[in-house]
N, C-alpha and C positions, 0 to 999 in steps of 0.2 A: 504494500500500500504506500502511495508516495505521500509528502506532506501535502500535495495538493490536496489528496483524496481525504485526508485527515481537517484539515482547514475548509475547506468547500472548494469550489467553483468562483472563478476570479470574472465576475457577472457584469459588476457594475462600474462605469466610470463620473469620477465625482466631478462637478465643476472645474473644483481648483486644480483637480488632477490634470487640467488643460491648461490652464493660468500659464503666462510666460515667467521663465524665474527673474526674483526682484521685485516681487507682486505682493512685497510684507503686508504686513497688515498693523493701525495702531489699535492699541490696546489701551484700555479707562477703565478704571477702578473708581465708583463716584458713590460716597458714602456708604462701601461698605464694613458692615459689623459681621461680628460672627459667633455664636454658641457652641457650647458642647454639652447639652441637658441646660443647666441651669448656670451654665460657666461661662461668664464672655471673654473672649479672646480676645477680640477686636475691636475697636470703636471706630465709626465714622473714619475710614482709611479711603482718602481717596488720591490716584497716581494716573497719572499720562505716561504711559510709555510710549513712546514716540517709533514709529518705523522705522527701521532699517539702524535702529540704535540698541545698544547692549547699556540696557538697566539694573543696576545693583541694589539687592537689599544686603542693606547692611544692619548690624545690631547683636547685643548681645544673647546669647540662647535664654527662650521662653518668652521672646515678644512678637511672635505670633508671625515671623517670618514664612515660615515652611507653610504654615495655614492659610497665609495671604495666597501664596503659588499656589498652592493646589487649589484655592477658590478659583483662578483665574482657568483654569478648566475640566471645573465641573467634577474637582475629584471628590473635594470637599463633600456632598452630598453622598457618597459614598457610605460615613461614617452615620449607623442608625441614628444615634443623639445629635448630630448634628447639625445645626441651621442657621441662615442667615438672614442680611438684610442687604439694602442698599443694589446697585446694577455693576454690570461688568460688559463693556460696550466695546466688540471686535467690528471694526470698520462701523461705528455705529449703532449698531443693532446689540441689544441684550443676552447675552448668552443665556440667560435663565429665565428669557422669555418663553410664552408658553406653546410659539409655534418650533423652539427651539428642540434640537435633539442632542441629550449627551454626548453619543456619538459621533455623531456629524462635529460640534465642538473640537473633540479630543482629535479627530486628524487634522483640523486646521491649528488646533493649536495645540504640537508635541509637547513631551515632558522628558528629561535626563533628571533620574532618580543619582540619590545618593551614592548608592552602592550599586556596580552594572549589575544588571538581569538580563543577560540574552541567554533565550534555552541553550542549554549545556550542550543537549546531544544531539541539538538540529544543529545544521553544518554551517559554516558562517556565508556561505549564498542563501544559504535558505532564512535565518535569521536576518539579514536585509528586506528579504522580502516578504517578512512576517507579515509585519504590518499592514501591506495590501494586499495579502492574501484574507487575514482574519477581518479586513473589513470588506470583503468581498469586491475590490476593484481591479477591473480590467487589466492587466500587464501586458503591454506592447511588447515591447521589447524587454525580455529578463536580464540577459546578459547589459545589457548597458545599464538598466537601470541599478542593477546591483556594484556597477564599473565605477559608476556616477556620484552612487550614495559614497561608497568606499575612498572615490577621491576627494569627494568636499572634506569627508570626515580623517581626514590626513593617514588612512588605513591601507588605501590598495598597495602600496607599493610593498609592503611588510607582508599582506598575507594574498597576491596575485596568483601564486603560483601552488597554493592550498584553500581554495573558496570550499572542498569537500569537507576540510579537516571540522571537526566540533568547534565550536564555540568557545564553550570552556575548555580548552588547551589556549586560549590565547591568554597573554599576561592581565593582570590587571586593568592596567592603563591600556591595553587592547582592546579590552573587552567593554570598557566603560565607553571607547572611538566605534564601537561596532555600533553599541547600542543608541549612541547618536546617527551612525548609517542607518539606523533601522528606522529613528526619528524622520530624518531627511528625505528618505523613502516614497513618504507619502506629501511630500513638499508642500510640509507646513509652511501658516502664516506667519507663525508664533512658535519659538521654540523657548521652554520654560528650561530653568537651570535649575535641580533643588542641591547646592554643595558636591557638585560632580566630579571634584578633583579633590576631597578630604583623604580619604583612603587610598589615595595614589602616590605615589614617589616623584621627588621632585622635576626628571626627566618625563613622566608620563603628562604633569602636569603642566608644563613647559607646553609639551604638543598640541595638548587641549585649548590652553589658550592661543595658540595658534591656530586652532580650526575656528573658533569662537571668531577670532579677527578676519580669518578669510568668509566665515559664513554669513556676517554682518552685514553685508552689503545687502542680501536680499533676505534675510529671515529677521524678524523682531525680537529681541532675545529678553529674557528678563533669569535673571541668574542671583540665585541667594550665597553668600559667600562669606565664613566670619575670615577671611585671609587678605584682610588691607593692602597687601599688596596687593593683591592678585586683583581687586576695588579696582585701585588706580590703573592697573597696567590692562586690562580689558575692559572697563566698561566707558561710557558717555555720562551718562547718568547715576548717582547713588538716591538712595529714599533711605535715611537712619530709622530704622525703628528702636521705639523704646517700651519699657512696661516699670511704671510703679508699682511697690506689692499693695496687692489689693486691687487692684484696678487693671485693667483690659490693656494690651498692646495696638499700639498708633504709630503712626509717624511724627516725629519730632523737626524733621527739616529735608528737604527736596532742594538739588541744583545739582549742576555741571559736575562733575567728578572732581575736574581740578579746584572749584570753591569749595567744595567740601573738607576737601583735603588742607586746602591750604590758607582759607579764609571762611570758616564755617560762621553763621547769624548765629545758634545759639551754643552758648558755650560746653551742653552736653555734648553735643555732634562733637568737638573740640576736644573733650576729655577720653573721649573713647575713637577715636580714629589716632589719635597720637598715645592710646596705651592703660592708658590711667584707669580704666577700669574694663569690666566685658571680659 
């Protein structure tokens, strides 16, 4: 049985799946809050991420970083207890409007988890091609598109000559490049970042942000990172978040990456990008 016959029938082809590349998309976050049973996490967070720019959250852990990301496609609702408020507006329109589909969401706008996850024992062509296989869309051409994912994501040259071999034989920091091939794949508008380079080593991490830089030009990136440099040296944009105890995590201050860094408005931003606390 091949994986196609495992995944389905590659049936359907999506809009965007036509889109020419460089077709980002911007992304708004406009007063949202967020729960977990009777827990708020969030308060009234609202952010522009701007097209074809790479956005940083920044902050110390437990201000509700990772929960913002994954509100911004739809993972959020995932969690039983969990609920929100406020919109989240891709090229405009509401993701969690009600002519809205999770799914349809989640291909326009990828996600790079923490820790990679590409299946172990599917082979690394076929883990490229997950993605459009499990959402049921049409694949033209496999070979290129797997050529294609593989070069954005600075991986082909490394594994050109073993696309059969598994997955999990590749290193870490391989495996973390695949599963943004896998991302790319379906040529998102939005590729979210949740800390994709923590558990990697310094040369894996090197590379990453090297695909981040070449991928910027046409994908809208938004990336959570507590690695200050890693802030400065890839993104456009930071958003600090903060959390009082007792009280729900927000943002404290939005700008340029380099004011952030180096002429912050309030003097928290100031305290904790230069060290002092976080």
């Amino acid at each position: 049985m091949t994986t196609t016959d495992l995944i389905g029938s590659e049936t359907q082809t999506l809009p965007w799946q036509q889109r020419p590349s460089g077709a980002a998309a911007a992304l708004e976050a406009v007063g949202v809050s967020a729960w977990f049973g009777d827990n708020k996490v969030l308060a009234n967070v609202s952010l522009d991420m701007r097209a074809r720019q790479v956005t940083a959250l920044i902050g110390p852990s437990g201000c509700g970083k990772s929960t913002f990301i994954r509100i911004l496609n739809r993972m959020h609702e995932l969690v039983p207890s969990a609920s929100l408020a406020g919109e989240v507006l891709l090229d405009g329109a509401d993701i969690y409007g009600p002519e809205q589909r999770a799914i349809d969401t989640r291909r326009r706008i990828g996600m790079v988890f923490q820790k990679p996850n590409p299946f172990p024992a599917m082979s690394i062509y076929d883990n490229v091609l997950s993605g459009l296989r499990l959402s049921g869309t049409r694949i033209g051409d496999a070979d290129q598109a797997v050529e294609e994912s593989l070069v954005r994501s600075g991986l082909w040259k490394e594994v050109r000559n073993r696309l059969s071999a598994p997955g999990g034989s590749l290193s870490g920091g391989q495996q973390q490049r695949l599963c943004i091939a896998r991302a790319l794949a379906v040529k998102p508008q939005v590729l979210l970042m949740d800390e994709p380079c923590s558990a990697l080593d310094p040369a894996s991490t090197r590379r990453i942000e090297e695909t981040i830089s070449e991928i910027g030009s046409d994908v809208t990136i938004v990336i959570v990172t507590h690695n200050m440099q890693q802030a400065q040296r890839v993104s456009d944009r930071c958003a600090f978040f903060m959390v009082d105890e007792g009280s729900p995590g927000g943002i404290v201050e939005i700008g340029p990456t380099s004011k952030i860094f180096s002429d912050p408005e309030d003097p928290r931003t100031a305290d904790y990008v230069h060290g002092r606390f976080g």
